[in-house]
mmCIF file as gemmi writes it, N, C-alpha and C atoms, coordinates in Angstrom:
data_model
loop_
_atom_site.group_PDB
_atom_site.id
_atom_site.type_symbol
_atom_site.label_atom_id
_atom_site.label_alt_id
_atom_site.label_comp_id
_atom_site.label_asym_id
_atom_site.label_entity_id
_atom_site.label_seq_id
_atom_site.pdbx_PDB_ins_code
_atom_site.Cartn_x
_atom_site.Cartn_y
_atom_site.Cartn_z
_atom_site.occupancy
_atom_site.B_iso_or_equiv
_atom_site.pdbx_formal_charge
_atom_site.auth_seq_id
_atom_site.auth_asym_id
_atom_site.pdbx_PDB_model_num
ATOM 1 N N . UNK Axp A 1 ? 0.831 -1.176 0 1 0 ? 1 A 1
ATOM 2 C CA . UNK Axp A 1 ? 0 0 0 1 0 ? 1 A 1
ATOM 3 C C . UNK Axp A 1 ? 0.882 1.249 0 1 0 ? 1 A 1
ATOM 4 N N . UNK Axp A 2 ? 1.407 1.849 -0.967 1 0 ? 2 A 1
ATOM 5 C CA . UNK Axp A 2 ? 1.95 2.592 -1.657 1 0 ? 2 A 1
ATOM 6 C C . UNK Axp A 2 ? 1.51 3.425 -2.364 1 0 ? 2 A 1
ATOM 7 N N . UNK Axp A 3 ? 1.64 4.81 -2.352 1 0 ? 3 A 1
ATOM 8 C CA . UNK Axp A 3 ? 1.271 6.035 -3.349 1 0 ? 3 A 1
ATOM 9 C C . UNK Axp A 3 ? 2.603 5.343 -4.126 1 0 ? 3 A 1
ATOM 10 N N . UNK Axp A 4 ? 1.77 5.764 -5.43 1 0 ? 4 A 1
ATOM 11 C CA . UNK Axp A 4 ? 2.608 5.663 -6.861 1 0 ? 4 A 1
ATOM 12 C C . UNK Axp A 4 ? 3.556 6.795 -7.244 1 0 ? 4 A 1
ATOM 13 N N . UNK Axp A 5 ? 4.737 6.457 -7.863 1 0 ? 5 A 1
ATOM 14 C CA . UNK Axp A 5 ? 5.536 7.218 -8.021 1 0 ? 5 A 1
ATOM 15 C C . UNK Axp A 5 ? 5.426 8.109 -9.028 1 0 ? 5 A 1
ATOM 16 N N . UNK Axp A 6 ? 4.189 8.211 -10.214 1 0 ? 6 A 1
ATOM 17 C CA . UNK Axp A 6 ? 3.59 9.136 -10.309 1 0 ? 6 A 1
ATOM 18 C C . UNK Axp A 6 ? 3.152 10.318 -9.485 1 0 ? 6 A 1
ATOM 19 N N . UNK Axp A 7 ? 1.646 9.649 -8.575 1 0 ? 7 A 1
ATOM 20 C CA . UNK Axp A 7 ? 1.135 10.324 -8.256 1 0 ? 7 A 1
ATOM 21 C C . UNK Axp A 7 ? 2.062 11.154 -6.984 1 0 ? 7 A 1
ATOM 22 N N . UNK Axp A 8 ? 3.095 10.542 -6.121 1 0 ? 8 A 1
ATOM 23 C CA . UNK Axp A 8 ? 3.98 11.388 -5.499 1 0 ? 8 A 1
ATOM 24 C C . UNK Axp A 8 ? 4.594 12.563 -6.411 1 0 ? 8 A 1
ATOM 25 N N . UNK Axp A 9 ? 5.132 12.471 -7.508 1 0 ? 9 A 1
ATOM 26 C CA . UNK Axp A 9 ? 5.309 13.577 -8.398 1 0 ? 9 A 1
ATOM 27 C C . UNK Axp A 9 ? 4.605 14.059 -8.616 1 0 ? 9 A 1
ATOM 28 N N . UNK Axp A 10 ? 2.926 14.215 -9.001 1 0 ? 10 A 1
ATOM 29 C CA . UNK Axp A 10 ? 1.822 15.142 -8.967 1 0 ? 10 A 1
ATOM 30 C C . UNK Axp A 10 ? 1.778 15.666 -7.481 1 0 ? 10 A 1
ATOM 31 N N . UNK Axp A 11 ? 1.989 15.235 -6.362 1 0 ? 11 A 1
ATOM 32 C CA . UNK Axp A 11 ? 1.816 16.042 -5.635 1 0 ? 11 A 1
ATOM 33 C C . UNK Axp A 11 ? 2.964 17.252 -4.837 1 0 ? 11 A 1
ATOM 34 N N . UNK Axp A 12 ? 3.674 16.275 -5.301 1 0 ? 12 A 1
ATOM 35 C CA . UNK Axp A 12 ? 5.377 17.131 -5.152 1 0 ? 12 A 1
ATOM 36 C C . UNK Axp A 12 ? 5.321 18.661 -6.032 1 0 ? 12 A 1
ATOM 37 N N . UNK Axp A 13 ? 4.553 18.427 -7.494 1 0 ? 13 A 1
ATOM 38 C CA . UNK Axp A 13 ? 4.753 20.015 -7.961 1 0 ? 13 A 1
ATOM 39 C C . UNK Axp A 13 ? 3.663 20.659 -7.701 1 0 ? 13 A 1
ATOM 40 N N . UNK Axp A 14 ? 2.198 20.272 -7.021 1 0 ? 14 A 1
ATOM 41 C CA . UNK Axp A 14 ? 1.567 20.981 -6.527 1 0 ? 14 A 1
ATOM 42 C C . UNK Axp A 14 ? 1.911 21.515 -5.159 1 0 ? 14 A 1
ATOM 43 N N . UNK Axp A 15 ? 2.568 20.973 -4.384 1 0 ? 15 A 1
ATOM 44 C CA . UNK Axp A 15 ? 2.495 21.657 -3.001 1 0 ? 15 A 1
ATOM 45 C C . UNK Axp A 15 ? 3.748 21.749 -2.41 1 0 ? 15 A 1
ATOM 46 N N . UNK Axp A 16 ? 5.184 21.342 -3.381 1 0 ? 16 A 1
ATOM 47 C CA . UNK Axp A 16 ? 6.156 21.528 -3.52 1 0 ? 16 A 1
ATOM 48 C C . UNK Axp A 16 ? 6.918 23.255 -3.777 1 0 ? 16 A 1
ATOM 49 N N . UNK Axp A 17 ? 7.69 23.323 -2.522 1 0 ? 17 A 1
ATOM 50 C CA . UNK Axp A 17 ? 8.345 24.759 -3.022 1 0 ? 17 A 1
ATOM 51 C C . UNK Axp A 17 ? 9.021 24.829 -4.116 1 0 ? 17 A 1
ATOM 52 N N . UNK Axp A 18 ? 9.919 23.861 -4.468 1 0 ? 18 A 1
ATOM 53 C CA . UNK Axp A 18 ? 10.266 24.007 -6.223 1 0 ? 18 A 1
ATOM 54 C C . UNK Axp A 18 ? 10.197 22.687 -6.813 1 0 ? 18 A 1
ATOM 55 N N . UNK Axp A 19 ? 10.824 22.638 -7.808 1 0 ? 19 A 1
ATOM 56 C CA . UNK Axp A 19 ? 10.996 20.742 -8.041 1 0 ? 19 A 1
ATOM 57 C C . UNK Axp A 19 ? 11.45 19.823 -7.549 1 0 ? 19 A 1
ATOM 58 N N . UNK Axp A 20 ? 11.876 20.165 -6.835 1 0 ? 20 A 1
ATOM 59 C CA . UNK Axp A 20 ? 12.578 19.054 -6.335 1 0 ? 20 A 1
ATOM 60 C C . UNK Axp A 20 ? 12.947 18.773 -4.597 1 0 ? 20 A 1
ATOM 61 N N . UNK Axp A 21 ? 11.843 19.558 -4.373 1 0 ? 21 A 1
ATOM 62 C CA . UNK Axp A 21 ? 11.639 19.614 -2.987 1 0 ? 21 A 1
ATOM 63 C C . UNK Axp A 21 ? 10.4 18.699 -2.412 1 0 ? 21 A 1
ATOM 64 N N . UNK Axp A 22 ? 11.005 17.761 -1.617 1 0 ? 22 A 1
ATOM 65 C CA . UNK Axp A 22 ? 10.229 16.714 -1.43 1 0 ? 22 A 1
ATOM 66 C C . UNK Axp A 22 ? 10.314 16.549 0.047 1 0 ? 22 A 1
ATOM 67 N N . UNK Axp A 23 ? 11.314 17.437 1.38 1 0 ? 23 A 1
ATOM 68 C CA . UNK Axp A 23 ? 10.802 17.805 2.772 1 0 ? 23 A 1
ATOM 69 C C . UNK Axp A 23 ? 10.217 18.844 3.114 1 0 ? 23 A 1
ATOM 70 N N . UNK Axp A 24 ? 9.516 19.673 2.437 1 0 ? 24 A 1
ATOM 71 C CA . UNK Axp A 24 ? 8.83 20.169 3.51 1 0 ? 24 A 1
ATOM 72 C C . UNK Axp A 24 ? 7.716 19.838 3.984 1 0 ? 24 A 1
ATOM 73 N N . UNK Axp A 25 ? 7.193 20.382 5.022 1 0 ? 25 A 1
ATOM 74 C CA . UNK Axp A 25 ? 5.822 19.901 5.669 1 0 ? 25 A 1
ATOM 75 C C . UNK Axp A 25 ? 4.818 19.728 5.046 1 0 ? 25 A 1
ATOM 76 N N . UNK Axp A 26 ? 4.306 20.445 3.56 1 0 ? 26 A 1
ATOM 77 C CA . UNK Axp A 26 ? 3.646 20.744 2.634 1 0 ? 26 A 1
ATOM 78 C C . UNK Axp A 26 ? 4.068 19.488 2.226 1 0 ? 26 A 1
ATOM 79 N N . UNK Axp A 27 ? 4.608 18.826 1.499 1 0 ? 27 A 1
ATOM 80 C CA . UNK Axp A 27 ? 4.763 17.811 0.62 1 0 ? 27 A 1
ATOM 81 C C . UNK Axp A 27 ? 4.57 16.64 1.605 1 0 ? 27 A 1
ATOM 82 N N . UNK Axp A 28 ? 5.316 16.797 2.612 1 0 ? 28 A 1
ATOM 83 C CA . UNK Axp A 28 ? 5.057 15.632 3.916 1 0 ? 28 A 1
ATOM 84 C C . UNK Axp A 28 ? 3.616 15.136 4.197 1 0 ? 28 A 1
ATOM 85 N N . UNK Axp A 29 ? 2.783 16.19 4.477 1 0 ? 29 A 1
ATOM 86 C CA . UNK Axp A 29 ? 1.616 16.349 5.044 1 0 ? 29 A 1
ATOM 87 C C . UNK Axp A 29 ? 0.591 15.53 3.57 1 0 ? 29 A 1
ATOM 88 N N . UNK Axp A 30 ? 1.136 16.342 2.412 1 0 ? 30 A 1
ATOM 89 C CA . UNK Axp A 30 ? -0.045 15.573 1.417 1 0 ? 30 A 1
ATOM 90 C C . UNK Axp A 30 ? 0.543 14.422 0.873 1 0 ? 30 A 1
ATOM 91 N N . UNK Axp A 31 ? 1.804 13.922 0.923 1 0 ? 31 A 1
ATOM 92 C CA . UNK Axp A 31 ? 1.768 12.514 0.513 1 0 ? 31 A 1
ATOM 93 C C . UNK Axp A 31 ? 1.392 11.638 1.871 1 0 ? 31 A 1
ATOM 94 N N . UNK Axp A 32 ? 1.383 11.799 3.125 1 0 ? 32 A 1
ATOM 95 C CA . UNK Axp A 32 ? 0.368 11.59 4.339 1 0 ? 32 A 1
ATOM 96 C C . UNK Axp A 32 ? -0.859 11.096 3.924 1 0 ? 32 A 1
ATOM 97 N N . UNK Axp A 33 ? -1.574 12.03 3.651 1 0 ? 33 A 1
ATOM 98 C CA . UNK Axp A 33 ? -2.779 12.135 2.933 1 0 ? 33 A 1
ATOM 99 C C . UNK Axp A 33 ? -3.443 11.028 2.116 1 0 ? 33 A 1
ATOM 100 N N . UNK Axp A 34 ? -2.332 11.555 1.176 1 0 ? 34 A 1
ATOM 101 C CA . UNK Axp A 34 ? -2.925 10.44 0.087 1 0 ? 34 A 1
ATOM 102 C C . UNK Axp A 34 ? -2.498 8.999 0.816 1 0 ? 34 A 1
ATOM 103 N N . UNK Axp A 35 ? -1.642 8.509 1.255 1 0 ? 35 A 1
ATOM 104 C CA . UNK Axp A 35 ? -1.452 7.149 2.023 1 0 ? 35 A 1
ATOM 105 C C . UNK Axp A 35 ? -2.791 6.811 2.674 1 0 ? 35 A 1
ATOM 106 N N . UNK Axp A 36 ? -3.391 8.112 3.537 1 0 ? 36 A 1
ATOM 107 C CA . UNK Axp A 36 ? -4.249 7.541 4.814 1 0 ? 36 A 1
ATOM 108 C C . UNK Axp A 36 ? -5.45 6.971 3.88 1 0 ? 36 A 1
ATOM 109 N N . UNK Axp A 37 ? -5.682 7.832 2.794 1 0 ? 37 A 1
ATOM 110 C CA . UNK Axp A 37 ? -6.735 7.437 1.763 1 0 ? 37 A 1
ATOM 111 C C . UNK Axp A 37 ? -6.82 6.625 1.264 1 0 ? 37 A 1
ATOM 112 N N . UNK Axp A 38 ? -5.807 5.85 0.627 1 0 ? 38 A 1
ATOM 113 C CA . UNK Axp A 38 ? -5.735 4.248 0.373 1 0 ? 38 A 1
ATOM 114 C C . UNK Axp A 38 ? -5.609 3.23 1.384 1 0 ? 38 A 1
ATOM 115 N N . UNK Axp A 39 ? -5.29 3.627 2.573 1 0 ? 39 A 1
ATOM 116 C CA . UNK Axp A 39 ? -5.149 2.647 3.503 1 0 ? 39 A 1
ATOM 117 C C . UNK Axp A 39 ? -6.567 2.777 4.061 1 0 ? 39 A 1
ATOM 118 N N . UNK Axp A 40 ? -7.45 3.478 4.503 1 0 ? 40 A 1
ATOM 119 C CA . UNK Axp A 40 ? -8.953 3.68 5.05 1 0 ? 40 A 1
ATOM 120 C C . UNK Axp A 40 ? -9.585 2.904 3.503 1 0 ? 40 A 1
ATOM 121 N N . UNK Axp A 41 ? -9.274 3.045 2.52 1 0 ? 41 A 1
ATOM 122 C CA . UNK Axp A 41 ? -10.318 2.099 1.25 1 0 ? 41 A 1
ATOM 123 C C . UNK Axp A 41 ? -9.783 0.456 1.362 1 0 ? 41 A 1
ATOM 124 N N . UNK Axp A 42 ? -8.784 0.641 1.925 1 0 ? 42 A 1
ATOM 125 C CA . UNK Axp A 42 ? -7.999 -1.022 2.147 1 0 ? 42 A 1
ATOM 126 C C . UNK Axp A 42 ? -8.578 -1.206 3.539 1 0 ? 42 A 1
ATOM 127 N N . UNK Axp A 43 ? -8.937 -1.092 4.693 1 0 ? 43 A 1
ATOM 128 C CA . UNK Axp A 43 ? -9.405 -1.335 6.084 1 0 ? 43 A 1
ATOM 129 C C . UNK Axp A 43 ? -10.894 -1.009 5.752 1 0 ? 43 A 1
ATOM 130 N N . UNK Axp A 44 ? -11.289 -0.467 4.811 1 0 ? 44 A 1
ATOM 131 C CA . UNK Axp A 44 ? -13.302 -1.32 4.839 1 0 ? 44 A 1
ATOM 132 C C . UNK Axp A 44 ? -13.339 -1.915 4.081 1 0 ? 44 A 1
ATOM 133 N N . UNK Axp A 45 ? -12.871 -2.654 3.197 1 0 ? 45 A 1
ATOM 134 C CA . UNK Axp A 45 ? -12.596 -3.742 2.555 1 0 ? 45 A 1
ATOM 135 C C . UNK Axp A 45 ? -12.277 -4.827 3.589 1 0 ? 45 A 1
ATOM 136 N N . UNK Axp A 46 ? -11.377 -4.597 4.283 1 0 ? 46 A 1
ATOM 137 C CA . UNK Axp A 46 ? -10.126 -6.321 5.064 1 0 ? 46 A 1
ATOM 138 C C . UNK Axp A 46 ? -10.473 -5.58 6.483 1 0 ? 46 A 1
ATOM 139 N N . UNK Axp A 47 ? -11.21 -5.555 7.477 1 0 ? 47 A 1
ATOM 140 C CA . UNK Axp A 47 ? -11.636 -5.427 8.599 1 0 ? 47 A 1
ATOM 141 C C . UNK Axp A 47 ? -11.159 -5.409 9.682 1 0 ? 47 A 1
ATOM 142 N N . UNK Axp A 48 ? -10.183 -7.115 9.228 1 0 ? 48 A 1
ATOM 143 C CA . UNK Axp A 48 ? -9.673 -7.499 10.472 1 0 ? 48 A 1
ATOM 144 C C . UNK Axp A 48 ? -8.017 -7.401 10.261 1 0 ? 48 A 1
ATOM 145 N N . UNK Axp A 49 ? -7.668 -6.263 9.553 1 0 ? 49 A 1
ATOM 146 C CA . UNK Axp A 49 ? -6.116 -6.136 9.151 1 0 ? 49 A 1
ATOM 147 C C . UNK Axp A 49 ? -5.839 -5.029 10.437 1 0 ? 49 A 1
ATOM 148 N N . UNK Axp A 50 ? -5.311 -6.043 11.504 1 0 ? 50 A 1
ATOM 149 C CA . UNK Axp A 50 ? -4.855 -5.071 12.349 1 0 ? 50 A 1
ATOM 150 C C . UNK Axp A 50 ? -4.076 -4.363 12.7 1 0 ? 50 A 1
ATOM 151 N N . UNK Axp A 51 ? -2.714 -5.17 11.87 1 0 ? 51 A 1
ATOM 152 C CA . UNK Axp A 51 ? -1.391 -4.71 11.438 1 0 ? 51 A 1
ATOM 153 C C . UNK Axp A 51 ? -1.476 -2.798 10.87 1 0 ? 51 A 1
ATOM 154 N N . UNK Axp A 52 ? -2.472 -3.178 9.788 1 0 ? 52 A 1
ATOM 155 C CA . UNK Axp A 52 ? -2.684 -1.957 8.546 1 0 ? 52 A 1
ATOM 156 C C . UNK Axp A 52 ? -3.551 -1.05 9.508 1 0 ? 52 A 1
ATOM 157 N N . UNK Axp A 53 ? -4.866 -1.185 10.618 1 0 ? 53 A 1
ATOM 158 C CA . UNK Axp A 53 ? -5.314 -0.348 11.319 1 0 ? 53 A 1
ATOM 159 C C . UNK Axp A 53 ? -3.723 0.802 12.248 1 0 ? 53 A 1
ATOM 160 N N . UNK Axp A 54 ? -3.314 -0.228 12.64 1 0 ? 54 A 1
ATOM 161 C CA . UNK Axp A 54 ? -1.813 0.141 13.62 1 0 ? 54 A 1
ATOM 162 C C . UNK Axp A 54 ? -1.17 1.31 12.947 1 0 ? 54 A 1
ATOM 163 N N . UNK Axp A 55 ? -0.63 1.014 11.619 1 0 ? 55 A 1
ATOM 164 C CA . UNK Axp A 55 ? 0.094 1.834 10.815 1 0 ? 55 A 1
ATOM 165 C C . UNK Axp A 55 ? -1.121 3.24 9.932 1 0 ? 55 A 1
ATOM 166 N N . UNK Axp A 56 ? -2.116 3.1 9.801 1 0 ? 56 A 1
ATOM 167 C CA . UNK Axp A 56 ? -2.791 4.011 9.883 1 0 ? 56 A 1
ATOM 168 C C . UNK Axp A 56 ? -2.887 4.86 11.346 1 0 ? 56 A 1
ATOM 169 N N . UNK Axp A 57 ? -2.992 4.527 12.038 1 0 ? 57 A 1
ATOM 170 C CA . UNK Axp A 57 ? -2.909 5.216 12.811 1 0 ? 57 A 1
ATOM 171 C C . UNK Axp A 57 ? -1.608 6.262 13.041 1 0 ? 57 A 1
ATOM 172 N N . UNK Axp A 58 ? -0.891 5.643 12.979 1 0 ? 58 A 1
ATOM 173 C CA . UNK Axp A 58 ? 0.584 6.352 12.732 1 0 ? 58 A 1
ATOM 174 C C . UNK Axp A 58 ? 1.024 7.332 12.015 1 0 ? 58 A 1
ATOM 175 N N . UNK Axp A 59 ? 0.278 6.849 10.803 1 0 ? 59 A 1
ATOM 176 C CA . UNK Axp A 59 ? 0.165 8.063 10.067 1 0 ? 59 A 1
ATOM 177 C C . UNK Axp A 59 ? -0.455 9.016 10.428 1 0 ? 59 A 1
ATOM 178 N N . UNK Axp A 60 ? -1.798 8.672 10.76 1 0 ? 60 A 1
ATOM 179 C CA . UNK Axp A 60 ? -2.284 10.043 11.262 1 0 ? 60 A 1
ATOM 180 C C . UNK Axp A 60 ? -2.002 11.203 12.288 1 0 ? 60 A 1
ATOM 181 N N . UNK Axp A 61 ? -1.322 10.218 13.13 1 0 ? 61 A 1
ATOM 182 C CA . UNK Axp A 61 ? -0.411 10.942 14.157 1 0 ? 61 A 1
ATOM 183 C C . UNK Axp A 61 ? 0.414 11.657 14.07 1 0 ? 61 A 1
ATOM 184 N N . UNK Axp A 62 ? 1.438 11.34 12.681 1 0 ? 62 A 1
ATOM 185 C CA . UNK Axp A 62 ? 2.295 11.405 12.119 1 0 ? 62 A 1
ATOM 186 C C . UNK Axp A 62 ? 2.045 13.135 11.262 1 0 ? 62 A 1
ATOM 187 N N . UNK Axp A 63 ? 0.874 12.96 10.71 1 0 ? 63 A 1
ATOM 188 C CA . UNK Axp A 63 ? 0.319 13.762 9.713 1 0 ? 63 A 1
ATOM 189 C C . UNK Axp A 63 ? -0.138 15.065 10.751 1 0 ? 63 A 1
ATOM 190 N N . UNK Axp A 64 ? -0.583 14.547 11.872 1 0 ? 64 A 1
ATOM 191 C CA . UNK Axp A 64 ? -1.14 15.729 12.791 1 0 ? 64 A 1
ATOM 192 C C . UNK Axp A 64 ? 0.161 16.627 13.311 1 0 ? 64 A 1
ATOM 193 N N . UNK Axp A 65 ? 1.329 15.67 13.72 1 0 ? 65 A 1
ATOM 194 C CA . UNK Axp A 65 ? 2.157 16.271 14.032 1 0 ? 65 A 1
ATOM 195 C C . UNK Axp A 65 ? 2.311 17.177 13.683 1 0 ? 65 A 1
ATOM 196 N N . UNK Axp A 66 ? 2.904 17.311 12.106 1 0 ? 66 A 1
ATOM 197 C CA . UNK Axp A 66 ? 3.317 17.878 10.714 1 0 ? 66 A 1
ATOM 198 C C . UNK Axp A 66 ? 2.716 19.045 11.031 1 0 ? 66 A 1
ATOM 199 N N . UNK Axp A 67 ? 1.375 19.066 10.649 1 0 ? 67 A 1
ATOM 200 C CA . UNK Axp A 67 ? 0.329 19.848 10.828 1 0 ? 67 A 1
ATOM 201 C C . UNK Axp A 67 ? 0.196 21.194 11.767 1 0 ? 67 A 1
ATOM 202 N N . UNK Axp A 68 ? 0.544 20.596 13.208 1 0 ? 68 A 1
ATOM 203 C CA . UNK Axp A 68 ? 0.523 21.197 13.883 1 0 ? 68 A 1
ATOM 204 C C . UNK Axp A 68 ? 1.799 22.299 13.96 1 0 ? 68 A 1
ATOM 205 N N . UNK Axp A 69 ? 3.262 21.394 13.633 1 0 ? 69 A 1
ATOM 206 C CA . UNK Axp A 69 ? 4.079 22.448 13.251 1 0 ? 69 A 1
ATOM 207 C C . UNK Axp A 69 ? 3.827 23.439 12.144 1 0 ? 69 A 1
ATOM 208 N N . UNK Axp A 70 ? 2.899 23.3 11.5 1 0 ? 70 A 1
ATOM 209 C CA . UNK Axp A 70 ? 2.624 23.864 10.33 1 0 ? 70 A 1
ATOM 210 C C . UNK Axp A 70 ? 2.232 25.373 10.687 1 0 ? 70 A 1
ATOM 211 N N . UNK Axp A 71 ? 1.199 24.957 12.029 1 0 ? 71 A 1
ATOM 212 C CA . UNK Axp A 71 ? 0.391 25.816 12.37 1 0 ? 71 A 1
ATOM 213 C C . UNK Axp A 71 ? 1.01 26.743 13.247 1 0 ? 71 A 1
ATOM 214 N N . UNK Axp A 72 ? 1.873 26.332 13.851 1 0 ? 72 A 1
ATOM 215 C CA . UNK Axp A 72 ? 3.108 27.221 14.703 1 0 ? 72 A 1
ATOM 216 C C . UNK Axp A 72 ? 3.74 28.117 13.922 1 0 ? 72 A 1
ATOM 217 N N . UNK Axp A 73 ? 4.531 27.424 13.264 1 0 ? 73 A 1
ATOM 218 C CA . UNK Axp A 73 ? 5.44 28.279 12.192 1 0 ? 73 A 1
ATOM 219 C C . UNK Axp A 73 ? 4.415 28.994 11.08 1 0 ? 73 A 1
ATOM 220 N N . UNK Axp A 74 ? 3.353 29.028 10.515 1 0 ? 74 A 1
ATOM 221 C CA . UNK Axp A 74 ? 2.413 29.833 9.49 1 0 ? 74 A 1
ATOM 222 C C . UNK Axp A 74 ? 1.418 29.409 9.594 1 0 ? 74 A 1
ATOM 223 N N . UNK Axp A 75 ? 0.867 30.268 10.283 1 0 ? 75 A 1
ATOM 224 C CA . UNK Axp A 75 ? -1.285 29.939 10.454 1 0 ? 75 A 1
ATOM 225 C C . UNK Axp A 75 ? -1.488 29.987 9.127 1 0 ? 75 A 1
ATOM 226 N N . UNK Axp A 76 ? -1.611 31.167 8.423 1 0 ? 76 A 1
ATOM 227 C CA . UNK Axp A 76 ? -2.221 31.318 6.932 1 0 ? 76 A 1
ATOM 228 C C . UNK Axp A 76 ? -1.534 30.184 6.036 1 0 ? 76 A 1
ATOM 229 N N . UNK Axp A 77 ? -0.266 29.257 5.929 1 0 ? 77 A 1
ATOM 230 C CA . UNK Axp A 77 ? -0.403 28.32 4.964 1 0 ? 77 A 1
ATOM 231 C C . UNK Axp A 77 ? -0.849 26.861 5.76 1 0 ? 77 A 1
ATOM 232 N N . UNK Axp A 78 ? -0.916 26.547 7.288 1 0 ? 78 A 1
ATOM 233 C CA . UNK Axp A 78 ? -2.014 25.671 7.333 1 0 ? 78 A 1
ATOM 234 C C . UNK Axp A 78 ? -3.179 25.579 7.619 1 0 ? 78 A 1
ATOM 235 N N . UNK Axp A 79 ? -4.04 26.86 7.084 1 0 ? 79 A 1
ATOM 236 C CA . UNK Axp A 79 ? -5.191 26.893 7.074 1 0 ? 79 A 1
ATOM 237 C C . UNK Axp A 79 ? -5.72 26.661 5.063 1 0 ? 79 A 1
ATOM 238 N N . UNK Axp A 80 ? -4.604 27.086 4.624 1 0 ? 80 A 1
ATOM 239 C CA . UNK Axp A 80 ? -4.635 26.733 3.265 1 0 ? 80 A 1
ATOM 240 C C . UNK Axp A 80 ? -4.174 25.051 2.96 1 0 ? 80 A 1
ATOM 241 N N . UNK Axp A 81 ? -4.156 24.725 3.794 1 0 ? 81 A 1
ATOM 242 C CA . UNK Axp A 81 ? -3.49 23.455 3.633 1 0 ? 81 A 1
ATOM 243 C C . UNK Axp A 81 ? -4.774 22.196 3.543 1 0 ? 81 A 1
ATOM 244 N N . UNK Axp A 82 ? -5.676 22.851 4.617 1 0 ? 82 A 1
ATOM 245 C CA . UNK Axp A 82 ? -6.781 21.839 5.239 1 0 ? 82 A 1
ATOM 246 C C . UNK Axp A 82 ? -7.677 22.317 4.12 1 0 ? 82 A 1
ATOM 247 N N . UNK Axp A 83 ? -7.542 23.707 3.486 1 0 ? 83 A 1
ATOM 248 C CA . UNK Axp A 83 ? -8.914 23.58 3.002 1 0 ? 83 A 1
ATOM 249 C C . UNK Axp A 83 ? -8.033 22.996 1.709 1 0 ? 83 A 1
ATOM 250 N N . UNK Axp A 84 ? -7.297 22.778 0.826 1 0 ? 84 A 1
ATOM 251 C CA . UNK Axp A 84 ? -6.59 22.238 -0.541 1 0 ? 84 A 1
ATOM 252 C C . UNK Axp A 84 ? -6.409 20.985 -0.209 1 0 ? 84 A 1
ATOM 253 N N . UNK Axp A 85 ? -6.641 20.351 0.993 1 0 ? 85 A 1
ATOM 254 C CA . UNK Axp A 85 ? -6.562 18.85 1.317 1 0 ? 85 A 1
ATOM 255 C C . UNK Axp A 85 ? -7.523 18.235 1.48 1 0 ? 85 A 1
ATOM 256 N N . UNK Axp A 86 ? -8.404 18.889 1.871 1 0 ? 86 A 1
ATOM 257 C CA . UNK Axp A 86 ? -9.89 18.971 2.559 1 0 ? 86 A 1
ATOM 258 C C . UNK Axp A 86 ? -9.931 17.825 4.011 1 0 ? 86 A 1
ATOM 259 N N . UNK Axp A 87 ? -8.888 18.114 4.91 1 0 ? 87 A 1
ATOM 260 C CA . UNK Axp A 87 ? -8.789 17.75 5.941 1 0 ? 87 A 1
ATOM 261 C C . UNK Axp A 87 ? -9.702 18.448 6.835 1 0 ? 87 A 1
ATOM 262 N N . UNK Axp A 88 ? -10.845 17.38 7.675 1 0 ? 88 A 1
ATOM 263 C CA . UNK Axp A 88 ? -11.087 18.644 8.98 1 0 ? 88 A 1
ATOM 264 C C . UNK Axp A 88 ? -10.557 18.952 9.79 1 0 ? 88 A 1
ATOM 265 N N . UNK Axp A 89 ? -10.826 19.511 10.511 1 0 ? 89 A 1
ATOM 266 C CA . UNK Axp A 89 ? -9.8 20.037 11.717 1 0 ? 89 A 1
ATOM 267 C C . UNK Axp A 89 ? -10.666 19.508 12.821 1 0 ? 89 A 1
């Protein structure tokens, strides 16, 4: 359960500071994203994958972290973040 190495490059030049910038929190946070999204369509499918519940979770934790530094260091780009992700808060 892997984002494609495509679609990591679609999201790298959307929310990427240049090309080839693939740490910042922005790029962190939405390839996050897209993971938690295939892994939540893989766990209502397979129920009892408890392993894959575990590591979702992680991510999300993971993703909140991010987030939250996001929100420390620039309110106005993670408030742009949730609504271009369409994360709730």
């Amino acid at each position: 359960m892997s984002v494609t190495k495509e679609r990591k490059q679609e999201l790298l030049s959307e929310f990427g500071r240049s090309a080839t910038d693939s740490g910042s929190p922005e790029v962190q946070i939405s390839i996050l994203t897209a993971r938690i999204a295939e892994m939540t369509g893989h766990l209502q499918v397979h129920t009892k994958d408890f392993a894959g519940r575990r590591g979702l979770l992680r991510m999300v934790s993971r993703r909140r972290r991010l987030l939250d530094y996001v929100k420390r260091k620039n309110p106005q780009l993670y408030l742009d973040l949730l609504a271009r992700l369409e994360i709730r808060k």
